[in-house]
LUMSETOR-331677 format. One record per residue (C-alpha): residue number from 1; residue in one letter; x, z, y. Coordinates in pm, 1 decimal, decimal comma, padded with zeros to 6 digits. Layout:
<rs>
[r NUM; "a"; [X; Z; Y]]
...
</rs>
This chain:
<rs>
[r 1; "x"; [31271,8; 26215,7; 03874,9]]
[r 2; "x"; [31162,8; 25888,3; 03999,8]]
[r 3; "x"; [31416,3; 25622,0; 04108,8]]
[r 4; "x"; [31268,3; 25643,2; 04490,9]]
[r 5; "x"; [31391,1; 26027,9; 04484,0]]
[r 6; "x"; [31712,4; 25969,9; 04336,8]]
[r 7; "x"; [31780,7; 25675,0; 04652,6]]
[r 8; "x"; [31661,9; 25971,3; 04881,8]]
[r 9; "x"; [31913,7; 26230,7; 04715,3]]
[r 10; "x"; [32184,0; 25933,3; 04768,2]]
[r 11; "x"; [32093,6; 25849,6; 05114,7]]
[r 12; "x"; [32155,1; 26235,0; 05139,4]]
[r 13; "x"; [32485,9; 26236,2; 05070,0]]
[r 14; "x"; [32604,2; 25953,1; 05221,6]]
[r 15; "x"; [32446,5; 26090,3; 05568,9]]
[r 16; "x"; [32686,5; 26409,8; 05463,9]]
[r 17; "x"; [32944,0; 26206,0; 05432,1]]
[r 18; "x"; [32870,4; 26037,6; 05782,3]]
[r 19; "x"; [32830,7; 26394,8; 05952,7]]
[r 20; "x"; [33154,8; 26519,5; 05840,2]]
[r 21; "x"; [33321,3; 26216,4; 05993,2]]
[r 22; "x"; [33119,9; 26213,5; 06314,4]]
[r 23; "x"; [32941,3; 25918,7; 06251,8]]
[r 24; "x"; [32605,9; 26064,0; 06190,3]]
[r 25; "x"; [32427,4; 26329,8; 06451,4]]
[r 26; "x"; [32398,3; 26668,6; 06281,7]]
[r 27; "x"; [32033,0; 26616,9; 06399,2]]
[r 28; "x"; [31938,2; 26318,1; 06195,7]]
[r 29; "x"; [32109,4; 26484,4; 05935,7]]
[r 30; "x"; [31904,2; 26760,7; 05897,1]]
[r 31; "x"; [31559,8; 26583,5; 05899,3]]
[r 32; "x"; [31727,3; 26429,2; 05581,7]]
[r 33; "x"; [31826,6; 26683,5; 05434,9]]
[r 34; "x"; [31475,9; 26860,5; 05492,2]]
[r 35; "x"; [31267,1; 26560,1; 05411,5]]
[r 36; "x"; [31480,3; 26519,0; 05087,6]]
[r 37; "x"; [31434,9; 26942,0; 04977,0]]
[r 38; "x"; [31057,9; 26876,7; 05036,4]]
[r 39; "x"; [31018,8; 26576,4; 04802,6]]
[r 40; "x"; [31209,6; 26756,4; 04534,9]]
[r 41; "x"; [31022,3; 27068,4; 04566,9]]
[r 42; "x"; [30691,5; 26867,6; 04500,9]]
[r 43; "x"; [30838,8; 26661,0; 04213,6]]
[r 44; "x"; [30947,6; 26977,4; 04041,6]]
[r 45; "x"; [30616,2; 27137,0; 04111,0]]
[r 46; "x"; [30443,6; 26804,2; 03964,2]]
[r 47; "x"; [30700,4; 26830,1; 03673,5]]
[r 48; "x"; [30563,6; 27224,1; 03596,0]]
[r 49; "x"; [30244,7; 27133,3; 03653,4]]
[r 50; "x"; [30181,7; 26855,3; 03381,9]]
[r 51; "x"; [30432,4; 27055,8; 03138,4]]
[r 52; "x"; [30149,6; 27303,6; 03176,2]]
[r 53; "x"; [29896,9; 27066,7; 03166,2]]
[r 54; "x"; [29968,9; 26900,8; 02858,0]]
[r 55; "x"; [30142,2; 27210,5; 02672,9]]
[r 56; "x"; [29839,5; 27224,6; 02369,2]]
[r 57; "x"; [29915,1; 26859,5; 02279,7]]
[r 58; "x"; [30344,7; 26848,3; 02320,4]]
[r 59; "x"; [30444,6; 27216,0; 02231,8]]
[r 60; "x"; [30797,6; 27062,5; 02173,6]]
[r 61; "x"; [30837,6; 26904,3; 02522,1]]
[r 62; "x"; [30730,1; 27296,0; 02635,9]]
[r 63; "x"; [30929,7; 27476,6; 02483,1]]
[r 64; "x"; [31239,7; 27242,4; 02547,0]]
[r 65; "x"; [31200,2; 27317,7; 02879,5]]
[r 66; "x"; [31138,9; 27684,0; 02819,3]]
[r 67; "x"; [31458,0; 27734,5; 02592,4]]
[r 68; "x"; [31643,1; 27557,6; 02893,1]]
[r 69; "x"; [31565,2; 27753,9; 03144,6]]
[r 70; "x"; [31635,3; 28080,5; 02961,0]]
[r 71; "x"; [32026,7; 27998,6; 02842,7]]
[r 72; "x"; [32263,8; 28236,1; 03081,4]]
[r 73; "x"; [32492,1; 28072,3; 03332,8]]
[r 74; "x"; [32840,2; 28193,7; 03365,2]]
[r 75; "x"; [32810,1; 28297,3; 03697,9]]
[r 76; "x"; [33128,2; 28490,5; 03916,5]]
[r 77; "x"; [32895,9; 28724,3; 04062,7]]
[r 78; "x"; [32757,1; 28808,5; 03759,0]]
[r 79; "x"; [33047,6; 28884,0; 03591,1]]
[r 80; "x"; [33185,1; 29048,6; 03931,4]]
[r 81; "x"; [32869,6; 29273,0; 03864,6]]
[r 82; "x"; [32920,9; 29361,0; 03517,5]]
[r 83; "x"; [33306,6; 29451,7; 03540,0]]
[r 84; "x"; [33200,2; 29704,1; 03839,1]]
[r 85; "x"; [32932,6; 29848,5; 03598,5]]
[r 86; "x"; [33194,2; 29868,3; 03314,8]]
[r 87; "x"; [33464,3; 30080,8; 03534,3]]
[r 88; "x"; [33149,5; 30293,5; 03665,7]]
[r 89; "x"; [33134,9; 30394,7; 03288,6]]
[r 90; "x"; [33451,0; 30458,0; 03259,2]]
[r 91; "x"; [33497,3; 30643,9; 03554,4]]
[r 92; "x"; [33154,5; 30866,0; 03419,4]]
[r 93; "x"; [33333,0; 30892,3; 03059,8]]
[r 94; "x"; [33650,8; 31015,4; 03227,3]]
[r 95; "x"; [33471,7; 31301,1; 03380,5]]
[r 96; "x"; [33255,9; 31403,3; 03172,8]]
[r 97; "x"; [33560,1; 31465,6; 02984,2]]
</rs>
């Protein structure tokens, strides 16, 4: 990311900030927030497309960011998820019994 995105992503929050204490019409704070999503979206779509671009001559850089995005997250619902799945087989085991 650029420096000029990371001042928008801080002008962000500190219009946040302003909107929870009443300082800062809910309004204005959306166009922020909306302008903000937008630039990210294209920076991270700029990002993919020269990692794609460029993959023959940095295979490292690639596959950095391939490895990355593959790792699991601990994520509640997730495990939420699982745990149901688990007592459904036990519940199955029981009666098949």
């Amino acid at each position: 990311m650029n420096k000029e995105l990371l001042d928008k992503l801080k002008h962000k929050n500190e219009a946040y900030r302003g909107w929870k204490q009443g300082q800062v019409a809910w309004e204005e704070y959306r166009e922020i927030v909306q302008a903000t999503k937008d630039q990210v979206r294209k920076a991270k779509a700029l990002i993919d497309l020269n990692l794609a671009r460029d993959v023959k001559g940095n295979k490292k850089s690639f596959y950095r960011y391939i490895s990355d995005k593959r790792k699991m997250r601990e994520n509640v619902g997730y495990n939420k998820v699982t745990a149901l799945v688990d007592k459904g087989r036990k519940t199955d085991i029981i009666y098949l019994e």
